[in-house]
C-alpha positions in Angstrom: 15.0 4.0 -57.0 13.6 2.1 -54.0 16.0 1.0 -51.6 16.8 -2.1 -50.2 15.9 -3.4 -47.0 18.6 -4.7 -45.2 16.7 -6.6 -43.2 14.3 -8.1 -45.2 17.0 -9.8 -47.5 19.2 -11.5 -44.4 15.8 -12.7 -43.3 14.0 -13.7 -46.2 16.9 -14.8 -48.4 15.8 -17.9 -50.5 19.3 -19.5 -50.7 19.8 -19.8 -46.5 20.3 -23.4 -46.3 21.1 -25.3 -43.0 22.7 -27.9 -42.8 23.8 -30.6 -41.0 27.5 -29.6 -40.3 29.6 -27.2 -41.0 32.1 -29.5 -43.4 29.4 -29.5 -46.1 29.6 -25.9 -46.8 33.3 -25.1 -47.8 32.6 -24.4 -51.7 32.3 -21.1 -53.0 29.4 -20.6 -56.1 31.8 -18.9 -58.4 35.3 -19.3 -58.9 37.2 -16.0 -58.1 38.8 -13.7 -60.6 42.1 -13.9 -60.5 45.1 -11.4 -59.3 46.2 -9.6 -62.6 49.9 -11.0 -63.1 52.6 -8.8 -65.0 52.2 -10.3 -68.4 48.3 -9.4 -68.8 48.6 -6.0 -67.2 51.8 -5.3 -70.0 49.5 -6.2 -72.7 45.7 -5.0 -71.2 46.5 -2.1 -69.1 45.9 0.6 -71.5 42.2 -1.2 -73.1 41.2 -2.2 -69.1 41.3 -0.5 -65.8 43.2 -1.5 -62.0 40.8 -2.1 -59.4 42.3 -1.8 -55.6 40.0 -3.4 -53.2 40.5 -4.9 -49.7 38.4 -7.7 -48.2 38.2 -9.2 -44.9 36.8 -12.8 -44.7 37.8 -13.4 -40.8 34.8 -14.8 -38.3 33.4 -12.2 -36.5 31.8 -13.7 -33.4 28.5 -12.7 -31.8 27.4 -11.3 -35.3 23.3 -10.1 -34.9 21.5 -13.3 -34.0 24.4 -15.8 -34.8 27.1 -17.1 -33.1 29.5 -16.3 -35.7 29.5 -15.0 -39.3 32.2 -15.1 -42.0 31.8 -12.7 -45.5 32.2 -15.2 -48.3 32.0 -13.8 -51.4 31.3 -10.6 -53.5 29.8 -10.2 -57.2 29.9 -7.6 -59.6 28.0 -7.0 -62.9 29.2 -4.6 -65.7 25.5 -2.8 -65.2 25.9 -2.8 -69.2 26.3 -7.0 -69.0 23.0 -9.2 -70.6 23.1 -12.2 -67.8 21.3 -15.2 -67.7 19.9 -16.6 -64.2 23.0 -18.4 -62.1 25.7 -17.1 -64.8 28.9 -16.1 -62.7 29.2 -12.0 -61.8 32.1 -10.0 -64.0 34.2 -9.3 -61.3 34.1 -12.2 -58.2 36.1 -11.5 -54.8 36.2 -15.0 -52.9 37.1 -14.1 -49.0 39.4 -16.0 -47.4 39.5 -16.5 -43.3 43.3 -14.6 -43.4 42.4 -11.3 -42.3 42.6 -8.6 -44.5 44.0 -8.7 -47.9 44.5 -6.9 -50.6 43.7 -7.1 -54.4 44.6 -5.8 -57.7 42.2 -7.0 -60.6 42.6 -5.8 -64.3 38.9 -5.3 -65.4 36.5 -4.3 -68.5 36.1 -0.6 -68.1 32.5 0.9 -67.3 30.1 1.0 -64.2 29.7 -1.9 -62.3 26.9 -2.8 -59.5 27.1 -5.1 -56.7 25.2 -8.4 -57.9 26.0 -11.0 -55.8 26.9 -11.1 -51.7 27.5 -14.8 -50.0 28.0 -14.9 -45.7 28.3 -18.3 -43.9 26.6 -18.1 -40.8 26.6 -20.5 -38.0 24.4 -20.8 -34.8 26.0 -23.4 -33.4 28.6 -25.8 -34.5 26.2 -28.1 -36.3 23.9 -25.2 -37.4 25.4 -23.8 -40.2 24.4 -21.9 -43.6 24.1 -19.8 -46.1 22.9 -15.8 -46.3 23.0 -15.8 -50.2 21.9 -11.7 -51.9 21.6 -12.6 -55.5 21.4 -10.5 -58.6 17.8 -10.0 -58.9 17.4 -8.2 -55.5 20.6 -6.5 -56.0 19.9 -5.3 -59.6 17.2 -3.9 -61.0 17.1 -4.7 -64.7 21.1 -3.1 -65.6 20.4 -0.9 -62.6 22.3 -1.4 -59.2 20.0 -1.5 -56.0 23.0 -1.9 -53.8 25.9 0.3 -55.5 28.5 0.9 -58.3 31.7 1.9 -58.8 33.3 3.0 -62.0 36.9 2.6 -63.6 38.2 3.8 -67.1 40.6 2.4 -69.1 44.0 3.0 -68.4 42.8 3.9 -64.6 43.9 2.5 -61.4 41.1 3.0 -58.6 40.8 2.1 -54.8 37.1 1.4 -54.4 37.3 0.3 -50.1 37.8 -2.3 -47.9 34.5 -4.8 -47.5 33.8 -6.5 -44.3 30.8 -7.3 -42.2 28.9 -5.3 -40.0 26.9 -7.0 -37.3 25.0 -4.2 -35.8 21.9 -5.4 -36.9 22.4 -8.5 -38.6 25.7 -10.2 -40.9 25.6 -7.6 -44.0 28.3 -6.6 -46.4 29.9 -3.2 -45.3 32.1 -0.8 -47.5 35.0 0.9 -45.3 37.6 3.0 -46.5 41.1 4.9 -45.4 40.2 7.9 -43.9 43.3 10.2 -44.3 45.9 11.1 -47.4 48.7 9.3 -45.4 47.2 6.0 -44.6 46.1 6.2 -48.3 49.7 6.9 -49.6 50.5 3.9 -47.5 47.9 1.7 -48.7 49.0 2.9 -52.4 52.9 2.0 -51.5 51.9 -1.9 -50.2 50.6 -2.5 -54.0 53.9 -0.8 -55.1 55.5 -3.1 -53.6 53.1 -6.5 -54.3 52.8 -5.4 -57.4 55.5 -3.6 -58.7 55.0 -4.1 -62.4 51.6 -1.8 -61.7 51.1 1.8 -62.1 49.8 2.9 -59.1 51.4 6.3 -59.4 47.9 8.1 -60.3 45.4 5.7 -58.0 42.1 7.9 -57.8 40.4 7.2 -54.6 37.0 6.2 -55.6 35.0 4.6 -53.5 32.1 2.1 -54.3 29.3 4.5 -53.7 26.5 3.0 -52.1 23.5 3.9 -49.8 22.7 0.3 -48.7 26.6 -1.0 -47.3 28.4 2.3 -46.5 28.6 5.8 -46.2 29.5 8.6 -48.5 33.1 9.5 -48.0 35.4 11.9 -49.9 39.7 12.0 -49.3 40.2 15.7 -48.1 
């Protein structure tokens, strides 16, 4: 499968518009799936899987060419899903400027590829915009370009933490907990935000991707 070139989409991206100032651009495209709450994961948790996922929507300053960059939004298709151009991703994770958080969404099981990637950028106060990655330069026909992760039913997985990385240019970047402890640790915060979730068993199974990470495996 031929890779992506990083590059080429933050410079070439269609949907970078600029605009006037910054106030204009405070919508996101697609509303964000929501936390899974007790009384859907009582009655879905054993048809649907737990997906564990931290994001980090905070400014990062001096970010490539730009004065300051901020990770909006992620997509993700079921790479089994029959979309039709602008229709919303399965799975949407809508950053906010808090730092890091943490989410727990209850999800369709199968394979799912990264579709849809939105970063505000800013030159200057009053030059401001969009780096938009949409689905058909992240996904070739069902296929991901950019990276998958799977979950089963009845599964709880921890797929990373997603952030920027500005060595080159504003790009969406897949970290991840690098030792058993800080994992465990991780895994007893949703115990406690979530206590109604069975995060017991969490497999640590990491969106796998060539394009915004690097391979990784829990020793």
């Amino acid at each position: 499968m031929e890779s992506i070139n990083i590059k080429k989409l933050i410079l070439l991206s269609p949907a970078f518009l600029l605009a006037s100032c910054a106030s204009v651009l405070i919508q996101h495209n697609y509303p964000a799936t929501e936390d899974v709450e007790k009384e859907t994961y009582m009655n879905q948790s054993k048809t649907k899987g737990v997906v564990l996922v931290t994001t980090s929507g905070s400014r990062v300053w001096s970010c490539g060419s730009y004065e300051n960059a901020e990770l909006r939004s992620i997509g993700f298709d079921l790479e089994s899903s029959k979309k039709t151009k602008g229709s919303a991703p399965d799975l949407v994770i809508n950053s906010t400027p808090d730092g890091h958080l943490n989410y727990a969404f209850l999800i369709e099981p199968g394979t799912y590829g990264v579709s849809y990637i939105n970063i505000k950028v800013a030159r200057s106060m009053s030059d401001v915009g969009y780096i938009t990655t949409t689905r058909s330069a992240l996904m070739d026909s069902t296929a991901s370009k950019g990276g998958t992760f799977s979950v089963g039913a009845g599964e709880a997985v921890y797929i990373g933490h997603f952030a920027l990385d500005c060595a080159y240019g504003p790009t969406l970047w897949r970290f991840y907990l690098e030792d058993r402890e800080e994992f465990e640790s991780y895994v007893n915060e949703y115990k406690m935000a979530y206590p109604y979730i069975e995060v017991g068993n969490v497999k640590y199974r990491l969106f796998s991707t060539k394009e915004f990470g690097h391979d990784f495996t829990l020793p």
